[in-house]
C-alpha positions as a Markdown table, in Angstrom:
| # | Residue | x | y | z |
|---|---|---|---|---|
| 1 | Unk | -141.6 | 42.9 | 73.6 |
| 2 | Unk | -138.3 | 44.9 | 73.6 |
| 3 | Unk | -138.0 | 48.3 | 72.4 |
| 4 | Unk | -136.5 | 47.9 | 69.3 |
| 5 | Unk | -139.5 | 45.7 | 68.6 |
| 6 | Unk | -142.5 | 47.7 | 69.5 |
| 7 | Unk | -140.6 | 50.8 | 67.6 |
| 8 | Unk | -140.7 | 48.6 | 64.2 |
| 9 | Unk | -144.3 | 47.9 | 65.1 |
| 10 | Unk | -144.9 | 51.4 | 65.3 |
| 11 | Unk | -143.2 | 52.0 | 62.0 |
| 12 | Unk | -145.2 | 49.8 | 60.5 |
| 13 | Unk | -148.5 | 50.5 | 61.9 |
| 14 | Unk | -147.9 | 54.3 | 61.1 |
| 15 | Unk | -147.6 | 53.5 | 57.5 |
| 16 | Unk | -150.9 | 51.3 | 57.4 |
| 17 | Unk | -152.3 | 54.0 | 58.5 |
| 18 | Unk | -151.8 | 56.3 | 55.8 |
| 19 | Unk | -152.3 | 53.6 | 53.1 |
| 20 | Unk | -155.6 | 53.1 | 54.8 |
| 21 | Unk | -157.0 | 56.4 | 54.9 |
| 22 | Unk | -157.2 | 56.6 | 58.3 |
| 23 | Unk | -154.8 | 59.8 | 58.8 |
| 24 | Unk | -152.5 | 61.7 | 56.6 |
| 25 | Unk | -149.4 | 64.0 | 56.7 |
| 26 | Unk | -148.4 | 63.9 | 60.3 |
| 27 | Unk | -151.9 | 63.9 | 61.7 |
| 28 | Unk | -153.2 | 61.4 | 64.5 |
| 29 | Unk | -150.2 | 58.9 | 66.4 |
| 30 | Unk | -149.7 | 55.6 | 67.2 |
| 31 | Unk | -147.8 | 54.2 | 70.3 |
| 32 | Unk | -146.7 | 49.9 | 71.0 |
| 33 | Unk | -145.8 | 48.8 | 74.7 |
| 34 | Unk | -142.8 | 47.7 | 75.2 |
| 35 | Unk | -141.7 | 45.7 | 78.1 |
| 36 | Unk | -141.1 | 47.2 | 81.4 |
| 37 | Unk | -142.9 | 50.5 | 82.0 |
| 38 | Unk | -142.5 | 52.2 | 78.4 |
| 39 | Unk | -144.1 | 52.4 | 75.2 |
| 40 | Unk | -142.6 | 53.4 | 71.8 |
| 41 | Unk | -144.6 | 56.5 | 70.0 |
| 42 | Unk | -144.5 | 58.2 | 67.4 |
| 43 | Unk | -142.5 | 61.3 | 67.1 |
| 44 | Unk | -144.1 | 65.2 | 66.9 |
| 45 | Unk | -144.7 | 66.5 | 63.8 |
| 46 | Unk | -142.9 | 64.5 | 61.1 |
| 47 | Unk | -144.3 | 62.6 | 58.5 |
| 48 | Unk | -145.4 | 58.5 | 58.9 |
| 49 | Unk | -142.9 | 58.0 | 55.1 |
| 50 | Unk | -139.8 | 59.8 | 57.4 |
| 51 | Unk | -140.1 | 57.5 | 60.3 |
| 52 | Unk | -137.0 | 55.3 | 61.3 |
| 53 | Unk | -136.3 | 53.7 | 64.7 |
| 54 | Unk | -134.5 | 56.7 | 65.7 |
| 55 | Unk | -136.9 | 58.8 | 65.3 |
| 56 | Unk | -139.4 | 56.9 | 67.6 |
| 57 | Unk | -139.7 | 57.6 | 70.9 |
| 58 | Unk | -139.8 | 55.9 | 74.1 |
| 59 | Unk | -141.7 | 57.1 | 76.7 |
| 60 | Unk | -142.1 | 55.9 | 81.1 |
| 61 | Unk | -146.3 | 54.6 | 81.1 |
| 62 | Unk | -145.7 | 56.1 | 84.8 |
| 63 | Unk | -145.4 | 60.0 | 84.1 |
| 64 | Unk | -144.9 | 60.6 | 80.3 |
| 65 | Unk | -141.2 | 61.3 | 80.6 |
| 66 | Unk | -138.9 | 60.0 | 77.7 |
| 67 | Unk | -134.9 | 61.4 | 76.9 |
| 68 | Unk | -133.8 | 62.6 | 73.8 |
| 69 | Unk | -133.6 | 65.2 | 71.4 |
| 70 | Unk | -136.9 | 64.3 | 69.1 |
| 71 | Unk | -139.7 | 65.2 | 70.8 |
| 72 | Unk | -142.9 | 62.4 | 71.3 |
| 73 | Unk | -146.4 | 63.3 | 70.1 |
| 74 | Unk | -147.8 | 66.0 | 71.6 |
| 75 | Unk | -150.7 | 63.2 | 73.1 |
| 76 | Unk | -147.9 | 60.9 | 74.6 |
| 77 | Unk | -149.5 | 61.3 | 78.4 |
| 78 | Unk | -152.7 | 60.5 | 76.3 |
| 79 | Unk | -151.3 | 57.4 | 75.6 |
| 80 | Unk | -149.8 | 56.9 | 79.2 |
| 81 | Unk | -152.6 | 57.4 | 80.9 |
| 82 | Unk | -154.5 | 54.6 | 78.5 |
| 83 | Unk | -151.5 | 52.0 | 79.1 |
| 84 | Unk | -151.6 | 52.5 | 83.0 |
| 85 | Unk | -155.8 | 52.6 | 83.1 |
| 86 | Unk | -155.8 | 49.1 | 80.5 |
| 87 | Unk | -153.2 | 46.6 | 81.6 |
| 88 | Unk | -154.9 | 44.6 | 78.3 |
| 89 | Unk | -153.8 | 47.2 | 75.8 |
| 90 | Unk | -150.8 | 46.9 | 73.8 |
| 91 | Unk | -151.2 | 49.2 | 71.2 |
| 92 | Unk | -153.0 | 52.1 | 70.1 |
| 93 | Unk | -153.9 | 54.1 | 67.6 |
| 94 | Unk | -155.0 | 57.6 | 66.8 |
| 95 | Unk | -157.2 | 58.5 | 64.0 |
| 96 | Unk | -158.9 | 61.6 | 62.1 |
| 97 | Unk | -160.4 | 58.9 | 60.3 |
| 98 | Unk | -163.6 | 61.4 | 58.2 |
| 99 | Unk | -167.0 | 59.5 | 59.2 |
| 100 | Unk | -166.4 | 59.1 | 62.8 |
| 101 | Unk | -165.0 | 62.7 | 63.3 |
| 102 | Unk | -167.8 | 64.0 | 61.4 |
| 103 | Unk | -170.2 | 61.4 | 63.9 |
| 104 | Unk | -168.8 | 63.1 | 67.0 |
| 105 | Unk | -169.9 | 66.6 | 66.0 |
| 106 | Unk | -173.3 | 65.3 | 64.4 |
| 107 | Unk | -174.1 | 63.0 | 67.7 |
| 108 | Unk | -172.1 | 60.2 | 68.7 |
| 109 | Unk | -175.0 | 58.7 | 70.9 |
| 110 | Unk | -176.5 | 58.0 | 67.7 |
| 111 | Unk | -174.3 | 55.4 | 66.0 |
| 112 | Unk | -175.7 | 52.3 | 66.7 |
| 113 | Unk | -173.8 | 49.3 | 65.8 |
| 114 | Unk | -175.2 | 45.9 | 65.9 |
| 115 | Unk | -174.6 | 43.4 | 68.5 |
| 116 | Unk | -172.2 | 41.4 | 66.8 |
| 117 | Unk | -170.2 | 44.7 | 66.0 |
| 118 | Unk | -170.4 | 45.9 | 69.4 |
| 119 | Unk | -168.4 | 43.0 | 69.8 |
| 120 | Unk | -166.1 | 43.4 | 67.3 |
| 121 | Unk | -165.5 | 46.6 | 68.1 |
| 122 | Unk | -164.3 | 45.3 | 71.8 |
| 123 | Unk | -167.1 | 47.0 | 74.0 |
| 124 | Unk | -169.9 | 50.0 | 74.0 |
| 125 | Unk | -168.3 | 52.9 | 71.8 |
| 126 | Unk | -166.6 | 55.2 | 73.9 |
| 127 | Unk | -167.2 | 58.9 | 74.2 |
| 128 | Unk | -165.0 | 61.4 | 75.0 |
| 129 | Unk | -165.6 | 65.5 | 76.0 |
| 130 | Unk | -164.2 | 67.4 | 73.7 |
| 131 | Unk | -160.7 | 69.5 | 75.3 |
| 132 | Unk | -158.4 | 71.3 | 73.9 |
| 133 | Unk | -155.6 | 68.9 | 71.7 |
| 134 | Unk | -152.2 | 68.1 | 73.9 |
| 135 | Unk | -154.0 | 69.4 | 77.5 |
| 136 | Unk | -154.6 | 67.0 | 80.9 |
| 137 | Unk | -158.2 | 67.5 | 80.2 |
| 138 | Unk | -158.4 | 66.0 | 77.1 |
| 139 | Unk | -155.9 | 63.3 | 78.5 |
| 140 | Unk | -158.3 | 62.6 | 81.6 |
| 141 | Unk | -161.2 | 63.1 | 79.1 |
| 142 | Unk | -160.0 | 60.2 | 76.8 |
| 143 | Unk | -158.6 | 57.6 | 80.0 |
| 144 | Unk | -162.1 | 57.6 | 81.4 |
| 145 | Unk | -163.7 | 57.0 | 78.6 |
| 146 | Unk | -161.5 | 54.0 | 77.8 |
| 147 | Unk | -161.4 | 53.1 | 81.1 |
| 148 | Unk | -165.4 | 52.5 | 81.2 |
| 149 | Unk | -166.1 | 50.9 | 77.4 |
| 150 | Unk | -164.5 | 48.8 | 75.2 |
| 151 | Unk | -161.9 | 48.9 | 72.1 |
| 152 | Unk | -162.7 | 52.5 | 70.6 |
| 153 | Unk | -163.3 | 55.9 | 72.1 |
| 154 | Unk | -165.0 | 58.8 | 69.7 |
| 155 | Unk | -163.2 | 62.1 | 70.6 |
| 156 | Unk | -165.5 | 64.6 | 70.2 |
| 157 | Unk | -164.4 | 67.3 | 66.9 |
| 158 | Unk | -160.9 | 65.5 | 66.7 |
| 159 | Unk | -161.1 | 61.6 | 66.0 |
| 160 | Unk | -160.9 | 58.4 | 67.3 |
| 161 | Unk | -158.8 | 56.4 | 70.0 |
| 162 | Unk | -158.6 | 52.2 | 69.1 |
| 163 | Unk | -157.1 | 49.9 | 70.7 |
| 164 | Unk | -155.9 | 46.6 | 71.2 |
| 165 | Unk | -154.0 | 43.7 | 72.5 |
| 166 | Unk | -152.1 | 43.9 | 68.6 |
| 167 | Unk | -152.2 | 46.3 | 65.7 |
| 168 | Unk | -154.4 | 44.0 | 64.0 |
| 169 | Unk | -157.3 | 44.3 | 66.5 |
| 170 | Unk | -157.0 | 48.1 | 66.8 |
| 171 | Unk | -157.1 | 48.6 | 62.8 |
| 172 | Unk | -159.9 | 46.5 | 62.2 |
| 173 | Unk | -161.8 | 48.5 | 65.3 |
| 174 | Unk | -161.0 | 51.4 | 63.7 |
| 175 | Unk | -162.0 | 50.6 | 60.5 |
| 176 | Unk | -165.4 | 49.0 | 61.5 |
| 177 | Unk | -166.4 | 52.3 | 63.2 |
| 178 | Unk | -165.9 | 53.9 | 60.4 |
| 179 | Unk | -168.2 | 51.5 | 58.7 |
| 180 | Unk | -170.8 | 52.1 | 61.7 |
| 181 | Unk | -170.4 | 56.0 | 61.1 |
| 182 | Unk | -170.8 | 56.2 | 57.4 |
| 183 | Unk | -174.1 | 54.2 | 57.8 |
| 184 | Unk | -175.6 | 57.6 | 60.0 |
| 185 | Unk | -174.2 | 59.9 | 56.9 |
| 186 | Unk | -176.6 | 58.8 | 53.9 |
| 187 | Unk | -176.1 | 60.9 | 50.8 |
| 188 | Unk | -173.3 | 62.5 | 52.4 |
| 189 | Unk | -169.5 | 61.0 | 51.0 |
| 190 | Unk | -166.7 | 61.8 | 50.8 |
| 191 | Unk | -165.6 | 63.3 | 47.5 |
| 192 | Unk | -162.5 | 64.8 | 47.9 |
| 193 | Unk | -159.9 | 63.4 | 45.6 |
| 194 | Unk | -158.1 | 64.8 | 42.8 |
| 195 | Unk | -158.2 | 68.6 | 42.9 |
| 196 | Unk | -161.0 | 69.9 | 40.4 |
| 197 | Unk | -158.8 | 72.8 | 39.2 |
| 198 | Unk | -155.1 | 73.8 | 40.5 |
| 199 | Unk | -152.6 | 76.8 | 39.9 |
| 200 | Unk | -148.5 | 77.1 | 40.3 |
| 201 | Unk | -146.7 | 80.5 | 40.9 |
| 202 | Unk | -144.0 | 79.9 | 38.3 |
| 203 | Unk | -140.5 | 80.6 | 40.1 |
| 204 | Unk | -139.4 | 84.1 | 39.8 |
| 205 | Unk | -143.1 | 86.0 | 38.8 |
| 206 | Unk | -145.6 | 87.8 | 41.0 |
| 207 | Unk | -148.4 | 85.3 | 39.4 |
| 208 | Unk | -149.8 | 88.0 | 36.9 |
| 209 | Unk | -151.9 | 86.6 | 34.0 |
| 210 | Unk | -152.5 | 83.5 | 35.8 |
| 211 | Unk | -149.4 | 81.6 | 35.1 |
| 212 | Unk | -149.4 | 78.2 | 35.5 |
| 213 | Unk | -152.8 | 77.6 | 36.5 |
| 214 | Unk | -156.0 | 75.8 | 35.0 |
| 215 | Unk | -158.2 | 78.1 | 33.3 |
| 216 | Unk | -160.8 | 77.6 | 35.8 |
| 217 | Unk | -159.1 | 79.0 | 38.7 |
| 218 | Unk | -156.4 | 81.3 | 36.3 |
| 219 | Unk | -158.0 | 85.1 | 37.4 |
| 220 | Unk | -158.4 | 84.2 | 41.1 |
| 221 | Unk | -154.9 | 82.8 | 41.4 |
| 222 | Unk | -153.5 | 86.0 | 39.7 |
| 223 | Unk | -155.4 | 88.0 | 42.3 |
| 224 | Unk | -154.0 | 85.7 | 45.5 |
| 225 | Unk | -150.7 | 85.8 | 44.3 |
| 226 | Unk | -150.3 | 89.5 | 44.2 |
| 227 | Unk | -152.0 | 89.4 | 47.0 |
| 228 | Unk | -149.9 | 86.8 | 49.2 |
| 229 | Unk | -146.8 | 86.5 | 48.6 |
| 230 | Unk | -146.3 | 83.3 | 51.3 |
| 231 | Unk | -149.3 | 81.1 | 48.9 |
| 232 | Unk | -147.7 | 79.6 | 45.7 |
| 233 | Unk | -149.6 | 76.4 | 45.3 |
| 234 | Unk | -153.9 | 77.0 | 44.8 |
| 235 | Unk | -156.0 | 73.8 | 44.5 |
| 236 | Unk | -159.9 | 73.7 | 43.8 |
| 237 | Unk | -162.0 | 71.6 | 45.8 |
| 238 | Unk | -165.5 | 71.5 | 44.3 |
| 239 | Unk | -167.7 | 68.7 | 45.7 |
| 240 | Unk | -171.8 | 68.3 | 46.7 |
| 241 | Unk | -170.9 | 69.5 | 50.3 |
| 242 | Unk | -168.8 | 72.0 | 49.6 |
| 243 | Unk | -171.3 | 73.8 | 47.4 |
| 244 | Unk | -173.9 | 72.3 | 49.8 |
| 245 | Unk | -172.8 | 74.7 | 52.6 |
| 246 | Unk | -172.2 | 78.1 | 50.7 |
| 247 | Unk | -175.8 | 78.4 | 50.3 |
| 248 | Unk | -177.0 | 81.6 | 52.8 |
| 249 | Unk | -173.7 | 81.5 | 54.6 |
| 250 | Unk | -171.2 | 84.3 | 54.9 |
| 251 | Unk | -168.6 | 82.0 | 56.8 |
| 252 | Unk | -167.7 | 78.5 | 57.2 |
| 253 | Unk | -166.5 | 77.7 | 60.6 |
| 254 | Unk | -164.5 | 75.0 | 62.0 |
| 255 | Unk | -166.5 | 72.5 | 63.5 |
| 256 | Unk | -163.6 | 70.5 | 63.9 |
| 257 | Unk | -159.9 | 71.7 | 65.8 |
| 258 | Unk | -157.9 | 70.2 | 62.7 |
| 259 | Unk | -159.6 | 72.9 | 60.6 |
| 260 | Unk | -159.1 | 75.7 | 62.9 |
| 261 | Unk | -155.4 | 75.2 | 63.3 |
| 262 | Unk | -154.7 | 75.1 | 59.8 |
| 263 | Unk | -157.4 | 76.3 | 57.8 |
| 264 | Unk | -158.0 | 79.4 | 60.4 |
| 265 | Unk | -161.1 | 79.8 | 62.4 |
| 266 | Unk | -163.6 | 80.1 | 59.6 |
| 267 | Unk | -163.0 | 80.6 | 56.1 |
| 268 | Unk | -165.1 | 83.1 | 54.4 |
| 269 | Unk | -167.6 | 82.7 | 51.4 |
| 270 | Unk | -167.2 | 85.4 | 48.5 |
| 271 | Unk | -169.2 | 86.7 | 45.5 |
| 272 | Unk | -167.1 | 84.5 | 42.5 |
| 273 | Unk | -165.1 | 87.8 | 41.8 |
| 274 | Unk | -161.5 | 87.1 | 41.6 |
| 275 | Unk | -160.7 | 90.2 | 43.2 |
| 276 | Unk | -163.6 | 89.9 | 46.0 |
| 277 | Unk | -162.2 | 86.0 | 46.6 |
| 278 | Unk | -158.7 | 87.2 | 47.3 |
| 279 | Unk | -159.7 | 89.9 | 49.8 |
| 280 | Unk | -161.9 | 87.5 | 51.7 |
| 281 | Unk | -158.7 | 85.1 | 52.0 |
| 282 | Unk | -157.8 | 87.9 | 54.1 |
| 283 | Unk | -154.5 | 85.9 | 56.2 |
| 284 | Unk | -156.4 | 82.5 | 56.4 |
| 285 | Unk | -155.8 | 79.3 | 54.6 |
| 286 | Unk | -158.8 | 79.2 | 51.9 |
| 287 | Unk | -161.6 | 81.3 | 50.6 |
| 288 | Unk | -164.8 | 80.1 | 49.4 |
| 289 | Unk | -166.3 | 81.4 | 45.9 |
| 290 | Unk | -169.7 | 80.6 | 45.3 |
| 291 | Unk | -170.5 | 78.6 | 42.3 |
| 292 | Unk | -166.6 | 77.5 | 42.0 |
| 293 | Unk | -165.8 | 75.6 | 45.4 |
| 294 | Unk | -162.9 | 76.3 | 48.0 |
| 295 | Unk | -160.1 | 77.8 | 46.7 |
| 296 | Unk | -157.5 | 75.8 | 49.2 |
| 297 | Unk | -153.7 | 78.4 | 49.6 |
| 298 | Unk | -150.5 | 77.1 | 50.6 |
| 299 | Unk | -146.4 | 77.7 | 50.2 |
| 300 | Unk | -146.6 | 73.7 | 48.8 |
| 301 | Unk | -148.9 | 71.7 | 47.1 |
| 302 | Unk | -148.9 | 68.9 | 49.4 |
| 303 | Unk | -150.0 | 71.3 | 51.7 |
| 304 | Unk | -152.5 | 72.8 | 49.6 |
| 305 | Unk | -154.4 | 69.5 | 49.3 |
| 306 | Unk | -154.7 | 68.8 | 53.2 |
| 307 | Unk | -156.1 | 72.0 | 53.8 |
| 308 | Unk | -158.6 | 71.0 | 50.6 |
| 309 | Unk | -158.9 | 67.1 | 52.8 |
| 310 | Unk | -160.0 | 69.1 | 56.3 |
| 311 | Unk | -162.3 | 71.5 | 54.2 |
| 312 | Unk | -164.2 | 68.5 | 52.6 |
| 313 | Unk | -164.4 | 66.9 | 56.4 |
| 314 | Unk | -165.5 | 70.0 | 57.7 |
| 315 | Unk | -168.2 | 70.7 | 55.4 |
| 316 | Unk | -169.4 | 67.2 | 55.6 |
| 317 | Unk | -169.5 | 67.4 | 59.5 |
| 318 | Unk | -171.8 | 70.6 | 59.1 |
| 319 | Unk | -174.3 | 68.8 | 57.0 |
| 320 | Unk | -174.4 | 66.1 | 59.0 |
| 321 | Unk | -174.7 | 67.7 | 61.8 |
| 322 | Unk | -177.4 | 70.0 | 60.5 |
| 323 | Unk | -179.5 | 66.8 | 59.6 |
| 324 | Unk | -179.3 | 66.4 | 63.9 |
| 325 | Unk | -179.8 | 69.9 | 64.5 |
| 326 | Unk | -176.5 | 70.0 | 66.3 |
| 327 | Unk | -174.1 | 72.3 | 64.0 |
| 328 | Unk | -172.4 | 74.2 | 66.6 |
| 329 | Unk | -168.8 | 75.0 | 65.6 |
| 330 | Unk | -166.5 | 75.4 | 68.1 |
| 331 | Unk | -166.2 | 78.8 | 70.2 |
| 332 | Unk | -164.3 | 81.4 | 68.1 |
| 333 | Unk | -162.0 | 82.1 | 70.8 |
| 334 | Unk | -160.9 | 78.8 | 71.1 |
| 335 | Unk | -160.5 | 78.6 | 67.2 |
| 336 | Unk | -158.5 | 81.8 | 67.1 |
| 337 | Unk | -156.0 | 80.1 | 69.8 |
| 338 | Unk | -155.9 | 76.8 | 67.7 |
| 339 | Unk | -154.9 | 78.5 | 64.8 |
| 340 | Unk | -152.4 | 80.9 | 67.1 |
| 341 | Unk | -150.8 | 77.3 | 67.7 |
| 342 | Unk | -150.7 | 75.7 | 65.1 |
| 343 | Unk | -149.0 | 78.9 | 63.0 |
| 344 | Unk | -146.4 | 79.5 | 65.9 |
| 345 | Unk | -145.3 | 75.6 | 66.7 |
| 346 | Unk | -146.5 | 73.4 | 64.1 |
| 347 | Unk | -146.8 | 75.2 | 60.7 |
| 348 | Unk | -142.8 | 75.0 | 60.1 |
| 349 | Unk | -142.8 | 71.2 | 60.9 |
| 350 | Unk | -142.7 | 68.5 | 58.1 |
């Protein structure tokens, strides 16, 4: 396959991807070999609707190098390093798909697919160490663990590598992981659609009196927007987990990296006192009100409601994984550095 071709595959596949659920916004990548030593990937930090051939990249399998202006996905020598350890893979494709990432916090070594699925699924599911996004480590971390099992590799608090000799064998193993994960999570779903309640700034106003905002939410988006002048866009997510995990907590912290780069490292839980709510947003990207839900901040309302998507995924990885007795979130440290990255390279990005 040429170039031109496996770019148009990538196109393509990037798109499925989003109408299947399997990422949103800019989040996960996906990557086609071409002929010769290179593979075409998917660019950093623009959006799977933007994509044209000239905005996908072409990278050497060899050492990750490509030319150009538009930068590759920051997991490109991922990627590399999968092509040069599987000669049999053609394509690939990254995921924050929500039952498998939750699964890799809760205890991967407990999905247990059936024979025929194992099959299906190309191999023994994969497991990979959980590293820091973008670094060697989590590079070596992920070419081992594909280079010892089969068609999928969980990556622990991120998501999931699948791949395949066509993008129709690495969507369907995607997709039947999912399957095998959600069958671990009983009584846990996911239930983040529409948000329950929303607010505007209106263009020229401080966001006194509520303006533009559903009743429900009116007096604590009055208090964020005096309070932050970069959040004009306030969704409510109110679902069984979120309220699930408010219950005795002070804090919910990111179990998962996505949340901590753009949530922040924890978000905190507040008496449901408008004024208490917006203090306890402090500079992160939600605050949680007890008996109302997750009051999700942005500039944009598209932005709004990913940050509403990771908090849903987050809270259902915490209940999951406190079924397993395995709720650990990840060290704060690393969290504050996640979010240190996210709001110095990646935030300005569409």
């Amino acid at each position: 396959m040429d170039i031109i071709a496996a770019k148009e595959q990538v196109i393509r596949a990037g798109r499925e991807l989003v109408a299947k659920g399997l990422v949103a916004r800019t989040w996960g990548n996906v990557s086609c070999r071409a002929d010769g030593d290179r593979f075409a990937i998917t660019p950093s930090g623009i959006g799977y609707e933007r994509l044209t051939a000239d905005l996908i990249v072409a990278v050497d399998v060899r050492d990750g190098s490509y030319q150009g202006d538009v930068a590759p996905s920051s997991e490109h020598k991922m990627h590399a390093a999968i092509y040069s350890a599987r000669p049999d893979v053609d394509f690939i494709i990254h995921t924050h798909q929500t039952y498998a990432t939750c699964m890799s916090i809760a205890g991967p070594e407990r999905l247990a697919p059936t024979a025929e699925e194992t099959e299906r699924l190309g191999g023994p599911i994969g497991i990979a160490d959980y590293a820091f996004p973008g670094t060697g480590k989590l590079k070596d971390n992920v070419a081992k663990a594909i280079a010892e099992k089969g068609g999928v590799v969980l990556m622990k608090r991120h998501g999931v590598i699948a791949v395949g000799d066509n993008p129709d064998t690495a969507f369907a193993r995607a997709t039947l992981l999912e399957e095998v994960a959600k069958r671990e999570m009983p009584g846990i779903a996911y239930a983040a659609g529409a948000p329950a309640a929303s607010a505007s700034r209106p263009a020229g106003e401080d966001g006194r009196n509520g303006s533009g905002a559903d009743e429900r939410i009116a007096p604590y988006a009055e208090a964020i927007f005096a309070r932050r002048a970069d959040v004009s866009q306030i969704v409510l997510l109110d679902t069984p987990s979120t309220a699930a995990v408010m219950d005795g907590r002070r804090k919910v912290p990111a179990l998962i990296d996505d949340y901590a780069f753009i949530v922040g490292p924890d978000a905190k839980v507040a008496e449901p006192v408008p004024e208490k709510a917006a203090a306890a947003l402090g500079d992160r990207s939600a605050v949680f009100a007890r008996g109302l839900g997750a009051l999700c901040c942005a500039a944009e309302r598209s932005d709004a409601e990913a940050i509403m998507m990771l908090i849903e995924k987050n809270v259902m990885s915490l209940r999951a994984a406190g079924q397993y007795g395995t709720a650990r979130p990840i060290p704060y440290w690393e969290r504050l550095l996640l979010r240190k990255v996210y709001v110095s390279k990646y935030s300005k990005k569409k």
